[in-house]
N, C-alpha and C positions, 0 to 999 in steps of 0.2 A: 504494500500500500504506500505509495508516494506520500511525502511528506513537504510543507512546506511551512520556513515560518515568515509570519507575518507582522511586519515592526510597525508604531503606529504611534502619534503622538496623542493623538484624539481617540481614546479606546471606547469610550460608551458611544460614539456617534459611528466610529467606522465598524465598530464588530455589529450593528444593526444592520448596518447596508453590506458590508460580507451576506450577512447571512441573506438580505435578501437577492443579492447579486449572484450568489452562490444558486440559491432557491430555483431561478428563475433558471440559471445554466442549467442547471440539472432535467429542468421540465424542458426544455427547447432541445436536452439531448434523449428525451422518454424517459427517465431514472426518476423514482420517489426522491430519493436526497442523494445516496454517494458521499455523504461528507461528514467529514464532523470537527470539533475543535478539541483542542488541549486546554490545560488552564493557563492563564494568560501571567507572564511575571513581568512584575516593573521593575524599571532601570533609569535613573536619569532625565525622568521624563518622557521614556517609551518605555513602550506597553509591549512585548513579546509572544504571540501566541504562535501553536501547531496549527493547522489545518491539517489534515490526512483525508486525501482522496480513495476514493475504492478505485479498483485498475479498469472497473465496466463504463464509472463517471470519466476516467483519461480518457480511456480508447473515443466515450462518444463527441468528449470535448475538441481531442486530436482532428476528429470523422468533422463534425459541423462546422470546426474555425478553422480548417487547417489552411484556408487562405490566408488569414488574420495570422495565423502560427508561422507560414513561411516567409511572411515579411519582416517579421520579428527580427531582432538583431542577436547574433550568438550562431559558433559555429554545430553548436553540437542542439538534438533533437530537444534535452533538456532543458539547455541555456534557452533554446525558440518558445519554448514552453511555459517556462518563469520567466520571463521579459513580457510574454503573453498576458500573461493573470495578472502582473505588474498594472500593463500596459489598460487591458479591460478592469480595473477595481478604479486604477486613475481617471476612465472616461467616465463611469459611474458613480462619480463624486467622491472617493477616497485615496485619499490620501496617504499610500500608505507602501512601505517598502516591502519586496516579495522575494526569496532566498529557497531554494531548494535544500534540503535538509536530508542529508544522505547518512540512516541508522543503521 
């Protein structure tokens, strides 16, 4: 299950629109949810949480955006992937840093 985490200075405004950002990915690829979170630690004035996708929510995100995915910047499938969810949380009004997270 892929992992990523999620930095964020503003964590009661961004982890709502995550989750409805998330929500709405998951129905546009047929999936009930696919997702979930970790508990979130603060640091410094950000907020650090997990997201962890199921591999059924990747495959259909790969499958629906994979236009959106090959424009993305980064040489490897991964880096196109988290620059991706980066790139779609920031057009959906969050602000927020995105890191692949390799357990």
């Amino acid at each position: 299950m892929p992992s990523f985490e999620i930095c964020t200075t503003k964590y009661e405004e961004d982890i709502k629109l995550i989750q409805v950002v998330m929500t709405k990915m998951a129905a546009v690829c047929n999936i009930a949810s696919g997702f979930k979170f970790g508990e979130p630690t603060s640091r410094f004035g950000w907020t650090f949480l997990q997201i962890y996708l199921d591999q059924e929510l990747c495959m259909g995100i790969e499958d629906k955006f994979s236009d959106m995915i090959k424009k993305c910047k980064g040489y490897k499938p991964d880096e196109k992937f988290t620059n991706f969810l980066s790139q779609y949380f920031e057009s959906r009004g969050c602000n927020v840093k995105v890191k692949m997270v390799n357990d």
